[in-house]
Every structure is written in C-alpha cells, then in structure tokens.
PAZAPA-4460 file (N, C-alpha, C; in steps of 0.05 Angstrom, whole numbers, plus 32768, in hexadecimal, padded with zeros to 4 digits):
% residues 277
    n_x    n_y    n_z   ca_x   ca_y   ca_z    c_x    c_y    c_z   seq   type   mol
   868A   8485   8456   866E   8485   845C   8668   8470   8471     1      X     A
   8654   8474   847F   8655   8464   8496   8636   845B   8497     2      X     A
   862D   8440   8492   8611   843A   8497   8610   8424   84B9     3      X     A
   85F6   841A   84B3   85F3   8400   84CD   85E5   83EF   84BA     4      X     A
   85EE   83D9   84CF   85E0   83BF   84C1   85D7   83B3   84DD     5      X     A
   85BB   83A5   84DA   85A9   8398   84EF   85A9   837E   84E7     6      X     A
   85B1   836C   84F6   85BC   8350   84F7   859F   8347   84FC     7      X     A
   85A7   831C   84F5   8588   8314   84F7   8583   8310   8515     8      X     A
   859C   8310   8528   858C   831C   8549   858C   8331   8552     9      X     A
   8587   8345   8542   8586   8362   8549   8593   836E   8552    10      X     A
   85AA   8370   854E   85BD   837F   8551   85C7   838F   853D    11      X     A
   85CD   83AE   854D   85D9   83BE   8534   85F1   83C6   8536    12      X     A
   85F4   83B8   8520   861C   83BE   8518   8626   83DC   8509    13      X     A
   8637   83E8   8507   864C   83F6   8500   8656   83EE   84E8    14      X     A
   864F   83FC   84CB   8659   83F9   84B1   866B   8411   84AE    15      X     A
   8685   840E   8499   8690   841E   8499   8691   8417   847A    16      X     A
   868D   842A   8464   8697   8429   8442   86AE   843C   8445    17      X     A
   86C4   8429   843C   86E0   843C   8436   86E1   844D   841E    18      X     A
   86D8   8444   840D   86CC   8449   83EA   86DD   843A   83D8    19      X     A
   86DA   8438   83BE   86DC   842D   83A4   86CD   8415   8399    20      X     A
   86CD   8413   838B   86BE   83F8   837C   86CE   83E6   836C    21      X     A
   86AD   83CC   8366   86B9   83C3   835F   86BA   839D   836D    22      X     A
   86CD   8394   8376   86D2   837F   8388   86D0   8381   83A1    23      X     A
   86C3   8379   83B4   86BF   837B   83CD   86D3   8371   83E1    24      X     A
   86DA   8383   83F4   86EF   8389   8408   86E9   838C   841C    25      X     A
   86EA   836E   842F   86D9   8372   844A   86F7   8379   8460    26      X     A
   86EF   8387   8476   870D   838B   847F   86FD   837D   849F    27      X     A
   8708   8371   84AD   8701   836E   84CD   8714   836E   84D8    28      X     A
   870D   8382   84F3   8725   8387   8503   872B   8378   8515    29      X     A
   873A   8381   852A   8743   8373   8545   872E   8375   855C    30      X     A
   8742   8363   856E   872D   8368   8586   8733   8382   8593    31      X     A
   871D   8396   859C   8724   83A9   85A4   8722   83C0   858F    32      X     A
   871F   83B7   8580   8727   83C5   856A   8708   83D3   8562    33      X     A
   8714   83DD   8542   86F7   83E7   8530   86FD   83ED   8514    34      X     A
   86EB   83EA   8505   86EE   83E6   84E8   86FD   8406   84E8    35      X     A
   86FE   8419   84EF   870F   842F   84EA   8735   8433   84E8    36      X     A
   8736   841B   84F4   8758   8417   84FE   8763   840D   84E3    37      X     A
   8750   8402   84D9   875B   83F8   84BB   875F   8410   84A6    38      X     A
   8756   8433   84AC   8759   8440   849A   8777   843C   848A    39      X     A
   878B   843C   848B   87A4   8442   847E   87A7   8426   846D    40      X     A
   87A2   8413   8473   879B   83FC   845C   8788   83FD   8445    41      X     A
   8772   840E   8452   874F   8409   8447   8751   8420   8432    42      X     A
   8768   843D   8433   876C   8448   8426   8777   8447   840C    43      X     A
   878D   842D   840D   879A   8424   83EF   878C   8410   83E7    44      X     A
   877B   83FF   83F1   876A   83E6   83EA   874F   83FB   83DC    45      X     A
   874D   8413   83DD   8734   8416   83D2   8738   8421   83AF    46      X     A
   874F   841E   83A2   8759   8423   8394   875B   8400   8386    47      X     A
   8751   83E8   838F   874E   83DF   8385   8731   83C9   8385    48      X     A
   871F   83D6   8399   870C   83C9   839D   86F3   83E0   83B0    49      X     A
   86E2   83D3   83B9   86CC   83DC   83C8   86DC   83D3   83EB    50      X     A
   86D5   83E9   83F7   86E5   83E0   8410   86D5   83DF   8424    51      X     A
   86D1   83D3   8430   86B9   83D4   844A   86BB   83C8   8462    52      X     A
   86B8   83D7   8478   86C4   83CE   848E   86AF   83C5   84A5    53      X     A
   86AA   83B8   84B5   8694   83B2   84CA   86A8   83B3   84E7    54      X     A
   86A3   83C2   84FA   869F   83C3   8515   8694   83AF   8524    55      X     A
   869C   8399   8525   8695   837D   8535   8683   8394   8552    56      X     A
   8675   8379   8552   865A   8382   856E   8674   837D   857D    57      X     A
   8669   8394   8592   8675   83A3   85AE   868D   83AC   85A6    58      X     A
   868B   83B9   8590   86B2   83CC   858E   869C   83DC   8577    59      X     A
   86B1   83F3   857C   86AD   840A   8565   868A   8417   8571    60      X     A
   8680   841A   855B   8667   842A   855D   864A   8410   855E    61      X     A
   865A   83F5   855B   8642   83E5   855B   8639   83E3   8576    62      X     A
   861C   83D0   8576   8611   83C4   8592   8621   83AD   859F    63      X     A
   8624   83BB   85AF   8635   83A4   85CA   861A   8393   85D6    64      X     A
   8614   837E   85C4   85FF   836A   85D0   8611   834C   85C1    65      X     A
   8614   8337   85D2   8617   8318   85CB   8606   830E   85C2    66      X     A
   860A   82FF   85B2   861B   82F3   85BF   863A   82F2   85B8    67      X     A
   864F   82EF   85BE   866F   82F1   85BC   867F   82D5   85AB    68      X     A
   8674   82C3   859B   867A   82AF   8595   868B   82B5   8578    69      X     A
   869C   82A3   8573   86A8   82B1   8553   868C   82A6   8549    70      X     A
   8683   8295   8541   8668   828F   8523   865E   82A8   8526    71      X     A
   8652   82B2   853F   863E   82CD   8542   864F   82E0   8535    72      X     A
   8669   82E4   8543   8672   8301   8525   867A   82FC   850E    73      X     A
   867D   82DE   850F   8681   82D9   84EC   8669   82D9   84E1    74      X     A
   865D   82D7   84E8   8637   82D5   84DF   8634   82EC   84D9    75      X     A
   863E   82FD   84F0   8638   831F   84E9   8643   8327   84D6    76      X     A
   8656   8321   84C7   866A   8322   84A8   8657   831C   8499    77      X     A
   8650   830C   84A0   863D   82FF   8483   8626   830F   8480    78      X     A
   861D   8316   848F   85FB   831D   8491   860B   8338   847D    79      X     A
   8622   8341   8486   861E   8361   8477   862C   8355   8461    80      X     A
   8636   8346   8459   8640   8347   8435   8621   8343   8429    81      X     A
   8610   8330   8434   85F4   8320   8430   85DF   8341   842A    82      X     A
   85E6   8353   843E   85CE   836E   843A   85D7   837F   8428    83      X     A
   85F7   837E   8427   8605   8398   840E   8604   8388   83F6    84      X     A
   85FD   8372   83F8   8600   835B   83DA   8620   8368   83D5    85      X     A
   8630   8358   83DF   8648   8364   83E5   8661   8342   83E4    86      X     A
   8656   8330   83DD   8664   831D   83DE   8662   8313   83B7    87      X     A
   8674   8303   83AF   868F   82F6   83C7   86A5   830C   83C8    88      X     A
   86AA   8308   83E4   86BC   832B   83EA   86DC   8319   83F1    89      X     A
   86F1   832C   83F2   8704   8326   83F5   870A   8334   8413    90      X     A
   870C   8318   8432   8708   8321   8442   8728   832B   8456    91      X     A
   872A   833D   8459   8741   8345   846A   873C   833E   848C    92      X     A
   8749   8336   849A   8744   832C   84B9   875C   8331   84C7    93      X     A
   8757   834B   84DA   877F   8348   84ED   8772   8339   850F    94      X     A
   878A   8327   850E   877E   831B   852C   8763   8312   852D    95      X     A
   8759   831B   8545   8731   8310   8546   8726   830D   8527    96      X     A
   8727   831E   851D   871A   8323   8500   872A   8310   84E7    97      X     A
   8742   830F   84F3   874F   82F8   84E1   8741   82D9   84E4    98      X     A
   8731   82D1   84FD   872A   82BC   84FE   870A   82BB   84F3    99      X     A
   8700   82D6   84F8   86E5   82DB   84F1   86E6   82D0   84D4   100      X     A
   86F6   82DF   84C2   86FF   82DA   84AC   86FE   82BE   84A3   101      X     A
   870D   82B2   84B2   870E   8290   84A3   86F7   827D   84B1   102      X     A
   86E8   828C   84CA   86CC   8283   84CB   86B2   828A   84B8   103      X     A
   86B9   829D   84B2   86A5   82AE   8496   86AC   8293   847C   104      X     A
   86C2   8293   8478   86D1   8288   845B   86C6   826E   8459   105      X     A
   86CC   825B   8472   86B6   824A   846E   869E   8241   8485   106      X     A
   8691   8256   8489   8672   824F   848A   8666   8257   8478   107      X     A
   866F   826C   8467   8661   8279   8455   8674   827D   8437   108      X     A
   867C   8263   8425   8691   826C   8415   8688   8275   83FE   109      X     A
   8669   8272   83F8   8667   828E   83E3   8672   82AB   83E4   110      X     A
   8665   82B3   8403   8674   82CA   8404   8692   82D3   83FC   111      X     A
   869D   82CF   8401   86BE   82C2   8405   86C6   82B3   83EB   112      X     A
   86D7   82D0   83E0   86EE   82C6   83C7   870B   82C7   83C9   113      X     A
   8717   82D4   83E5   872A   82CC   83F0   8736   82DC   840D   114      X     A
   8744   82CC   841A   8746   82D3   843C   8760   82DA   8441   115      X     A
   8767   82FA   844F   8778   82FA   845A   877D   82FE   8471   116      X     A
   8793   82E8   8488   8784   82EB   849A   87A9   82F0   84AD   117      X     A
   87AA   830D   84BC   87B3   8319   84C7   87B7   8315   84E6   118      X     A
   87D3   8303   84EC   87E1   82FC   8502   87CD   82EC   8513   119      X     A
   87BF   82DD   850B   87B1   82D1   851D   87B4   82AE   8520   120      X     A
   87AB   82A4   8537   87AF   8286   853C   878E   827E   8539   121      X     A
   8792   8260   8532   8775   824E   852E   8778   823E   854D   122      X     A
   878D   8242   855B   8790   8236   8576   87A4   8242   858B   123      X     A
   8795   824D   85A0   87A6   8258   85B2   879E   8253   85C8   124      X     A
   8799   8231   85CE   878F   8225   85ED   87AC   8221   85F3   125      X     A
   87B8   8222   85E7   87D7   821A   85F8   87DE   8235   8605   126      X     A
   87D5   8251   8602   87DE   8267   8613   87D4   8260   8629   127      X     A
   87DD   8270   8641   87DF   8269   8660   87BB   8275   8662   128      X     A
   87AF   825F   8672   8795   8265   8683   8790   8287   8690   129      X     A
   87AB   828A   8695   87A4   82A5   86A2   87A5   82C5   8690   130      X     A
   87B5   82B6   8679   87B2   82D0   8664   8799   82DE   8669   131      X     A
   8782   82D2   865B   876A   82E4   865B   875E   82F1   8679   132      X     A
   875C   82E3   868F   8759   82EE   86A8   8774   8306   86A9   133      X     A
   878B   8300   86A5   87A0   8317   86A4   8797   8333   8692   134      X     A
   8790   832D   867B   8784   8340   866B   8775   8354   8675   135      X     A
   8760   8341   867E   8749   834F   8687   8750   8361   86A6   136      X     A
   875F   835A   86B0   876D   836B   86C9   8781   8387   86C2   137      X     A
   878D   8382   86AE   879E   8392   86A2   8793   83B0   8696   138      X     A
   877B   83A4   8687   876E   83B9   8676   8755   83C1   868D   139      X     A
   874C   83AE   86A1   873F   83B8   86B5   874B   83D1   86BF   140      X     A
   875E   83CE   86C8   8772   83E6   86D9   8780   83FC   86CA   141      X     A
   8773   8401   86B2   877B   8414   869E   875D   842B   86AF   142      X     A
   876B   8445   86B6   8758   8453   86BD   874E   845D   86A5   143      X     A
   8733   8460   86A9   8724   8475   8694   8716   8480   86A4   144      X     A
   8714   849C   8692   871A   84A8   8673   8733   84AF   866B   145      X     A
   8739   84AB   8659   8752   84B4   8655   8759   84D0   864D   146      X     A
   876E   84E6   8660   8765   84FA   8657   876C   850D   8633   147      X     A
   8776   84FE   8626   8785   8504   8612   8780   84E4   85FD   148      X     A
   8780   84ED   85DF   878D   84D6   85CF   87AD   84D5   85D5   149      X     A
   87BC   84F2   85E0   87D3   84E2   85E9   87DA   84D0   85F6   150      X     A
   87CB   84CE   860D   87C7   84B7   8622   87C3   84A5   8621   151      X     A
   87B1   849F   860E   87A4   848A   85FF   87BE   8477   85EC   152      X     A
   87C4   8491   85E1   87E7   847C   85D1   87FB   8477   85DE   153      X     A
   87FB   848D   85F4   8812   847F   8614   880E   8469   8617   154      X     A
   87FC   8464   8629   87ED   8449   862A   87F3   842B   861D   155      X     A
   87E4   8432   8606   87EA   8417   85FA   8801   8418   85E3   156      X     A
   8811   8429   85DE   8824   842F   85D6   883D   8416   85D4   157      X     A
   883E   8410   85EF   8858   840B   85F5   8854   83EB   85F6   158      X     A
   8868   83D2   85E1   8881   83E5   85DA   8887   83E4   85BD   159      X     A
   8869   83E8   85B1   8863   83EA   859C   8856   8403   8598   160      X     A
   8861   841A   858E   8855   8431   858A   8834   8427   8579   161      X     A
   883A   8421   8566   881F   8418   8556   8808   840E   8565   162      X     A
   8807   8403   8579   87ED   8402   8582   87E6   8418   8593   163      X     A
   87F1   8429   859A   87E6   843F   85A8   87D4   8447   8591   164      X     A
   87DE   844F   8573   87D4   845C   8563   87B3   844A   8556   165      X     A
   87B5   8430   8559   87A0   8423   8559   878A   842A   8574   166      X     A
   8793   8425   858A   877C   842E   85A2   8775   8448   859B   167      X     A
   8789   845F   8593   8775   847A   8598   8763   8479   8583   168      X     A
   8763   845E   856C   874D   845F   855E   8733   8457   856E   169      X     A
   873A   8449   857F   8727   8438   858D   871B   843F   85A2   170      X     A
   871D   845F   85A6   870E   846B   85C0   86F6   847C   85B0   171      X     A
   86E1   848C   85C7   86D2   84A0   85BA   86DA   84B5   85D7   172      X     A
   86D6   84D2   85CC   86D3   84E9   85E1   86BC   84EB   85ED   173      X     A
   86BF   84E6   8602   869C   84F0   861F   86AC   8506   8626   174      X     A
   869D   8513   8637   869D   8532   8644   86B2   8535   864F   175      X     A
   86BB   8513   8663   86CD   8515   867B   86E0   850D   8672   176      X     A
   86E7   8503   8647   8706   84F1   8643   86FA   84E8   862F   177      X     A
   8711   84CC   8629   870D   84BC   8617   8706   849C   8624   178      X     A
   86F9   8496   861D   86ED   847E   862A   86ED   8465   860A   179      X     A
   86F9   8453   8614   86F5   8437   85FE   86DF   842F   85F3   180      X     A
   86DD   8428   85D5   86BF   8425   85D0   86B9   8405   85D4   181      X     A
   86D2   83F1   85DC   86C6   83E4   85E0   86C7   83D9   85F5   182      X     A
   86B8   83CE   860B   86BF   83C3   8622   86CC   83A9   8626   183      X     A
   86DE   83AA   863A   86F4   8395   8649   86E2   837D   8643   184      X     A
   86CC   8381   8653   86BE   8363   865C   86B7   8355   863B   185      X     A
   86B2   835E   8632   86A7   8355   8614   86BB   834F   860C   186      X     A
   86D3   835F   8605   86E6   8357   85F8   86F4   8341   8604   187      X     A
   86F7   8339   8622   86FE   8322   862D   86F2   8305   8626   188      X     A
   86D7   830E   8628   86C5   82F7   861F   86CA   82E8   85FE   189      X     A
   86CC   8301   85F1   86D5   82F1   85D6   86E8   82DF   85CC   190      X     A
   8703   82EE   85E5   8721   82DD   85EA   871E   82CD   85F1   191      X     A
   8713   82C5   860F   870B   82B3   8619   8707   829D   8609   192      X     A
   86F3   829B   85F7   86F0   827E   85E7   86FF   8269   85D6   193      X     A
   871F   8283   85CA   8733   8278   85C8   8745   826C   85D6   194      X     A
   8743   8273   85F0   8751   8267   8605   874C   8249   8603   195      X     A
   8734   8248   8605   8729   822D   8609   8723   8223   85EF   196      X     A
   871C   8227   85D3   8716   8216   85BF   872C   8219   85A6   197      X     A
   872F   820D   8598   8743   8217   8583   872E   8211   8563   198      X     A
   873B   821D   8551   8726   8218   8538   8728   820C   851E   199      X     A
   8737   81F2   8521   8750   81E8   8506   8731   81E2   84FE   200      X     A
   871E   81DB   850A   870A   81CB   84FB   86FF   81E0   84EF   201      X     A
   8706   81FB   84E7   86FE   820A   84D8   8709   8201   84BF   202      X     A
   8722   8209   84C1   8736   8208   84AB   8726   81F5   848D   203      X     A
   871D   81DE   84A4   8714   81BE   848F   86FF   81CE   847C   204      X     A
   86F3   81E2   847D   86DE   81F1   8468   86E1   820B   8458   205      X     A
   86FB   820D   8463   8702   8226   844A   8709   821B   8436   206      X     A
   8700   8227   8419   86FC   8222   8401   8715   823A   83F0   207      X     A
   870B   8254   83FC   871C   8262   83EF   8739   8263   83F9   208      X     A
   8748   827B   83E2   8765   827D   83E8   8770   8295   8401   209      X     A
   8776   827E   8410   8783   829D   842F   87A5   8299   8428   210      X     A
   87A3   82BC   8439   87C2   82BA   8437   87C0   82C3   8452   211      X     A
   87D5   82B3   8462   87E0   82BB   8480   87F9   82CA   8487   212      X     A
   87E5   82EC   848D   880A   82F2   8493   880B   82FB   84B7   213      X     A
   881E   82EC   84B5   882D   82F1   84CF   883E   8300   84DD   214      X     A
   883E   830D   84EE   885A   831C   84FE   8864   8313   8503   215      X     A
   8880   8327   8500   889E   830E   850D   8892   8305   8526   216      X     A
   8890   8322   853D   888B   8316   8559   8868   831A   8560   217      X     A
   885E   830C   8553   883C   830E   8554   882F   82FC   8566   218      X     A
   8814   82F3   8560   8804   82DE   8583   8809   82C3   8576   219      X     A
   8811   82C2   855C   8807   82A1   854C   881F   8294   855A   220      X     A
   881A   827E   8572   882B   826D   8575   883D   825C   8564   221      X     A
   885C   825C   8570   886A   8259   855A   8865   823A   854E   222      X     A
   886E   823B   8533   8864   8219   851E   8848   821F   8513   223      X     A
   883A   822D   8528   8819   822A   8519   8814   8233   8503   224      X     A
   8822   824F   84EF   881E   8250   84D9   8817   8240   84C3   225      X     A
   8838   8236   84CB   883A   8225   84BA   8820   8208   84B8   226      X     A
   881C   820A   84CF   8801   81EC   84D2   87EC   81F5   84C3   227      X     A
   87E4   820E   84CA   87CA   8216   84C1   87CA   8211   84A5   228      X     A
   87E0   821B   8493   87E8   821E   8471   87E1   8207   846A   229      X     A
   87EF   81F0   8480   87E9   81E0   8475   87CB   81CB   846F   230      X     A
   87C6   81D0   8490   87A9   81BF   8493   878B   81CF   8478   231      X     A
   879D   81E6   8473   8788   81F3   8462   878E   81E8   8441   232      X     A
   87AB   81E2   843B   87A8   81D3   8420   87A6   81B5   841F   233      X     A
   87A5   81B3   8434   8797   8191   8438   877E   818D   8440   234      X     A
   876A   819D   843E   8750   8194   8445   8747   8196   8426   235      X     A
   872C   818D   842A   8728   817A   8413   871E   8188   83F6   236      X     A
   871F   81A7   83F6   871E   81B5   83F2   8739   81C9   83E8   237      X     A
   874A   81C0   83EC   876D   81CC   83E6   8770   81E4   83D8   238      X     A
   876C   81F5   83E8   876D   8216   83E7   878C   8217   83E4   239      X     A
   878A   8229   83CF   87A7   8239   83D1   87AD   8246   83E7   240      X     A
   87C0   824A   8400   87C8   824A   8412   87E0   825A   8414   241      X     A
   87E8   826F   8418   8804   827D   841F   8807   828B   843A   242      X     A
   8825   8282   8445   8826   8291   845E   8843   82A4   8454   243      X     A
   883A   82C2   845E   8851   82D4   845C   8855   82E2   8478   244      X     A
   8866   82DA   8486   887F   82E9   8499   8887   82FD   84A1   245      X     A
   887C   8321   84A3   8883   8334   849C   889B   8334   84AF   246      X     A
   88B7   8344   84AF   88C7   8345   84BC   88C9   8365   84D0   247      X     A
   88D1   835D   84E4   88CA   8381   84F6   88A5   838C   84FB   248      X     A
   889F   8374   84FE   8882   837A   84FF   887B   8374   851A   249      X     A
   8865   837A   852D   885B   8370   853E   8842   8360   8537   250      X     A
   882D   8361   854B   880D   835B   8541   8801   836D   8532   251      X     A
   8802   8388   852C   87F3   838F   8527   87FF   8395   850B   252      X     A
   8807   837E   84F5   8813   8381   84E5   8818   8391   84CE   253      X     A
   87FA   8394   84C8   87EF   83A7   84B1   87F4   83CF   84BA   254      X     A
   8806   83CA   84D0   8815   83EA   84D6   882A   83E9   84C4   255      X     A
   8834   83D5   84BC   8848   83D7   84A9   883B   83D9   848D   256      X     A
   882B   83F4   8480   881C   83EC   846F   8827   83E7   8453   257      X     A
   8841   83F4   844C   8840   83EE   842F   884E   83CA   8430   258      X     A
   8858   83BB   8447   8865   83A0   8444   8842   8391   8447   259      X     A
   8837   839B   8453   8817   8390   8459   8807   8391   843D   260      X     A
   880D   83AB   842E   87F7   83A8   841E   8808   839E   8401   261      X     A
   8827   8397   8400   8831   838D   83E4   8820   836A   83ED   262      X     A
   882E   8365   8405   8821   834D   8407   880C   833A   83FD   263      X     A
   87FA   834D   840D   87D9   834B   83F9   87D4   834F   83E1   264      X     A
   87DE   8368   83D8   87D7   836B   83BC   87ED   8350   83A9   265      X     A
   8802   8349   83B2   880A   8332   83A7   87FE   831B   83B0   266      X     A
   87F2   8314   83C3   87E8   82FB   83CD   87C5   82FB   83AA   267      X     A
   87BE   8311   83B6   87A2   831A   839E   87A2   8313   8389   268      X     A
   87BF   831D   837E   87C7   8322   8357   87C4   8300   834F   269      X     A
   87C5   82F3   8362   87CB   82D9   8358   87B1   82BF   8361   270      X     A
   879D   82D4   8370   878F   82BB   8379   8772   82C3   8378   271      X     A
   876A   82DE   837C   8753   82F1   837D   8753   8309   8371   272      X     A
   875D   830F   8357   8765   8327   834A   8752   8341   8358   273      X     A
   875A   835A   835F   8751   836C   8368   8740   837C   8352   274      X     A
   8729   8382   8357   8717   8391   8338   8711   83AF   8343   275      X     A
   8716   83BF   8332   870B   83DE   833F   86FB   83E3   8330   276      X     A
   86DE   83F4   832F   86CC   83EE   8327   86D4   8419   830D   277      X     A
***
C-alpha cells in the first residue's frame, strides 16, 4: 500500500507499507535509490514486524524540494514514525539511509529501539575532492532515456550485476524511455556534504543498539568500522554495538539476502526482539 506524508516544510514524501504487524520496521534507502529496492528484504521482515518504507525527498515518487542536509531527511524519518504513531521502530539504513538512520537514533531516540546501519561511513572527507564533481560528470553523460530496463541494467550493471537490478528499480517509463526518478544534481548535493563534513559527533547520542554490517569490498574506509563500534560503546550512553563483515559482498550488501537477513534477525533476537502482531 502506498500513502504520502506532508512534512512540517511542506513537502510531500513517498510512503511505502510492505505489510505485517506488530513492531515497527522503518527501511531507508540509498542514494539514488527508493524505498522500493528494499522489496526482497521488506518481504521476509514482514513476517516479523510492520514494514514501512519512505522515498527520501528527490528519489522515488517524493518532492524533489531542499533542502539536501542529512538532519532534513532524518527529520523526514521522524515526522513519518511521529504521523503513523509508528515509533519506537526498528530502523534499517543502506548507505545514505544508513546515516539517516543513526541521525534519526539520536536526534530522536524515542523513536528508535534499534539501528541497522548498511555499508556506510560517519567520515568520508578523506575521499579525493574530485570524487563528487567526478560523479556528477559520469552520471551527467549517461544519455537519457533509456531505451529498455535492459539498458538500464547494462549500464549500471557492471561489475556488479546487482546494481543494475537496483537502478531499473529506480527509473519510471515517459513516452520517449526510461528516465531516473531522481536527479544527478540533487543527488550530488547530498554527497557533497560528506565530502566535506564527517558525523562521529553523531555517534556521541545514540542511545540505542546498531549493528554495522559491512561489505568485504564496500565505501566504509578501511579501520573505520571498527572506530565507529567503538566510539558508539564509549559514549556516555554505551549501546550495545556489533560490527558483521559479510564476505563476497559489494555495497549493496543486503543483495545477499538470506547472509543479510540471518544477520539482522540475529543481531534483533538479542537486542530488539522482533513482534508480529
């Protein structure tokens, strides 16, 4: 089922209910992405909870209006656990949404009974200045429309089949192709801020229990796992903390779904028991 939710700067977002009840199951996607790409996870998680997905502003079917800041889409997390009376939810985050995630967890730790947060870094100013300008050139010079979802998995396919199969989530059909639902420039802008800021001073306010899983060859610069695990059971607050490793994985980890979802459901059994209603 698919509703909207109107934020307190007016903006309308993209709700997605996977179904079941019960414990609340927030899922947030990537950049680029859309709460739809999570179906093949959102499918066995609803067997043990309420599953619900949000389309971060400018991807998917939401309004592409800024502002582009993480608090603004972690804010946007909140506002919808806050209107579904949907908290404290157990929040899923891959990449972008993995950070949204532990910005949600602590600005807002009622909501938030525990975080899992999917191949992502709290600091990536040490990547090269020109990444994001590279990005943005790269995916600039991607012609559209695309004339096929095969094209679309050509494309970003390589040399990871699995993200092809993620983008053709991530287009819609016009007359003349398939065109991206979300735009370059937006999505640059959001990267952008990682370039330049990093977010350990988040970490210092999460309350609840995250588990970090990582790809072998994923974006989280190497050692930082391990920092984050830690800086998170040493703040003053000392959350239970686990980092798991998947092996043969890329970024988009949770394609490996049954090593993705024992994970979780074992990270859960022990820290946020799963309730089906």
């Amino acid at each position: 089922m698919r509703r909207s939710l109107r934020t307190s700067d007016g903006v309308y977002l993209a709700v997605v209910e996977f179904g079941g009840g019960g414990t609340p199951i927030l899922l947030l996607h990537g950049l680029m992405g859309r709460a739809t790409t999570w179906w093949p996870v959102a499918r066995r998680l609803t067997g043990h909870g309420r599953v619900i997905g949000l389309d971060a502003r400018g991807h998917g079917r939401s309004q592409a209006t800024g502002p582009w800041t993480t608090e603004r889409l972690a804010a946007d997390a909140a506002e919808l656990l806050d209107q579904l009376g949907a908290g404290p939810a157990i929040v899923v985050g891959h990449s972008m949404g993995g950070l949204h995630a532990l910005a949600l967890a602590a600005s807002r730790p009622d909501l938030v009974q525990a975080v899992v947060v999917e191949d992502m870094a709290v600091d990536l100013t040490g990547v090269p200045e020109t990444a994001v300008a590279d990005a943005r050139a790269w995916f600039g010079a991607i012609p559209q429309p695309f004339a096929s979802l095969a094209e679309v998995r050509a494309t970003f396919g390589h040399p990871r089949p699995e993200f092809g199969d993620y983008m053709a989530e991530c287009v819609e059909e016009r007359a003349d192709g398939y065109h991206l639902l979300c735009r370059v420039d937006n999505a640059v802008e959001i990267a952008g801020e990682w370039a330049y800021r990093s977010y350990w001073d988040v970490l210092a306010g999460v309350r609840a229990p995250v588990l970090l899983v990582c790809a072998a060859a994923g974006i989280v610069p190497r050692g930082q796992p391990e920092q984050i695990v830690d800086a998170l059971r040493r703040n003053r607050f000392g959350p239970y903390a686990r980092l798991v490793t998947l092996p043969g994985t890329g970024h988009l980890v949770h394609a490996s779904e049954e090593a993705f979802r024992i994970a979780v459901e074992d990270f859960l059994a022990t820290t946020a028991p799963l309730r089906a209603s």
